[in-house]
C-alpha positions in Angstrom: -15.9 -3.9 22.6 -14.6 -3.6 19.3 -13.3 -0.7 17.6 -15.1 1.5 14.7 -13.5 0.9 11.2 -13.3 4.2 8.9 -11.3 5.1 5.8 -7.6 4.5 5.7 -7.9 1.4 8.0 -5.4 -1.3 7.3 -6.0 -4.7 6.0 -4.6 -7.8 5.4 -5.4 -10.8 3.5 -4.8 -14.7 4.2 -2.9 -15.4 0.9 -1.8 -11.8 0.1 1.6 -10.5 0.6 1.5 -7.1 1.7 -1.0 -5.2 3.9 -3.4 -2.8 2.0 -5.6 0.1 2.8 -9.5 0.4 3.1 -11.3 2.5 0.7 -14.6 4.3 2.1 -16.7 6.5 -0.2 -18.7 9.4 1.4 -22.3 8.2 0.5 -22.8 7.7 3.7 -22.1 10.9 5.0 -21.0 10.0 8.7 -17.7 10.8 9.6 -15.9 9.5 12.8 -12.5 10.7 14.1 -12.5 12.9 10.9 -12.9 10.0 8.4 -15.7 8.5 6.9 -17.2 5.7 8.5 -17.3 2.0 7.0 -20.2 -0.3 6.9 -20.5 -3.7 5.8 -21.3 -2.7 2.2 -17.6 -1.4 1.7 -16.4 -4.9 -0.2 -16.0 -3.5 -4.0 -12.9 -4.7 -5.0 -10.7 -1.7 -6.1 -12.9 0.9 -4.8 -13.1 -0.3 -1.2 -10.8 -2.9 -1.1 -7.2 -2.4 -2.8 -4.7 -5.0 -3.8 -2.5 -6.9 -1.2 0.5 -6.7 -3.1 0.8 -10.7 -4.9 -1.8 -13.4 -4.6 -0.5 -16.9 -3.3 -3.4 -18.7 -3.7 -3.9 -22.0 -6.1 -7.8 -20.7 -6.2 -6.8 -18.0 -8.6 -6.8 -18.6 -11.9 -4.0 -16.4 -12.7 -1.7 -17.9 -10.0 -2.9 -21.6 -11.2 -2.2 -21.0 -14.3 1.6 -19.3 -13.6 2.5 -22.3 -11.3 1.4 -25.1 -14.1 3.4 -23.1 -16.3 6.8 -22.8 -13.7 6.0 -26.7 -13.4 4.4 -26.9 -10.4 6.4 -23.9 -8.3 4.4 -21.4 -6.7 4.2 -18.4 -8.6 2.6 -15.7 -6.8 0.7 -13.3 -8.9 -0.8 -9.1 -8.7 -3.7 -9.7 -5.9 -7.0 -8.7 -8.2 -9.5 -8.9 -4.9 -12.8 -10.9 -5.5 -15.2 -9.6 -3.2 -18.4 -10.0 -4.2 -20.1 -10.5 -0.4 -20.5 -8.0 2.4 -18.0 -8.0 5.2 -19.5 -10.3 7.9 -20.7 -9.7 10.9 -20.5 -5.8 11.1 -22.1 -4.5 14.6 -25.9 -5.1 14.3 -26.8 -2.5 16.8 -25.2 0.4 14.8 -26.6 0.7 11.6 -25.1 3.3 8.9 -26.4 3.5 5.5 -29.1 1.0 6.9 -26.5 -1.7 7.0 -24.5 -2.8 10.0 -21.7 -0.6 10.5 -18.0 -1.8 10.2 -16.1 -3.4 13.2 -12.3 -4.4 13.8 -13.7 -8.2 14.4 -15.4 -8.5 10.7 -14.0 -10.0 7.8 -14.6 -10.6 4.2 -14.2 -13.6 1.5 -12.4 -13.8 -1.2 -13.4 -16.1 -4.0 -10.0 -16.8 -4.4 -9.7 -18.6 -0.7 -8.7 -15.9 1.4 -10.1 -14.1 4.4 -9.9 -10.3 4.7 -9.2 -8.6 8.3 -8.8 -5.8 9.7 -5.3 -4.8 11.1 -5.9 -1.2 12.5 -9.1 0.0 12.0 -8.2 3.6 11.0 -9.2 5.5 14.9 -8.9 4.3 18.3 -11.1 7.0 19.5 -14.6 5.1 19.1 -15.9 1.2 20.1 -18.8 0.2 18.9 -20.9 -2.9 20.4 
């Protein structure tokens, strides 16, 4: 079974450098383990999803344009996420804020190239199917 995501859970992205930390609004006013509870609708970049530190990917247009400039060295660059999709799959049986509710197995595209996951999902109290 996987494990419930909720606010504060810990990320990590293909071509970012550093974890980062998942943002959950309280619109959906569940709470589990004393946190609010994610669902699949959490991808705004900056409000649910922060920065992973530098981006290493060629897809970004800032980091393409740094390397052409350091003639052809990777030049990693601040991580500006580009989520403009839901997470994917969620847990179709639990719905919250009538969209599938956040598990530790999703993870979410970048239009950069990279694939968000989740490290620690925030609790280890709750499973969901």
């Amino acid at each position: 079974m996987a494990s419930h995501v909720v606010q504060g859970a810990q990320l990590q992205c293909s071509f970012g450098t550093a974890p980062s930390i998942l943002g959950v609004t309280p619109q959906n006013r569940q709470v589990c383990s004393s946190v609010n509870s994610a669902n699949i609708g959490d991808n705004i970049p900056m409000v649910n999803i922060q920065p992973f530190a530098l981006c290493i990917s060629l897809a970004n247009p800032q980091v393409a344009a740094a390397t052409s400039a350091a003639l052809g060295v990777l030049t990693p660059q601040p991580c500006l996420p580009n989520t403009p999709a839901p997470w994917t799959t969620g847990s179709p049986t639990v719905i919250l804020g009538q969209l599938p509710i956040l598990n530790n197995e999703s993870t979410l595209a970048c239009l950069w190239g990279g694939v968000i996951s989740v490290m620690m999902p925030g609790q280890i109290a709750k499973n969901v199917p």
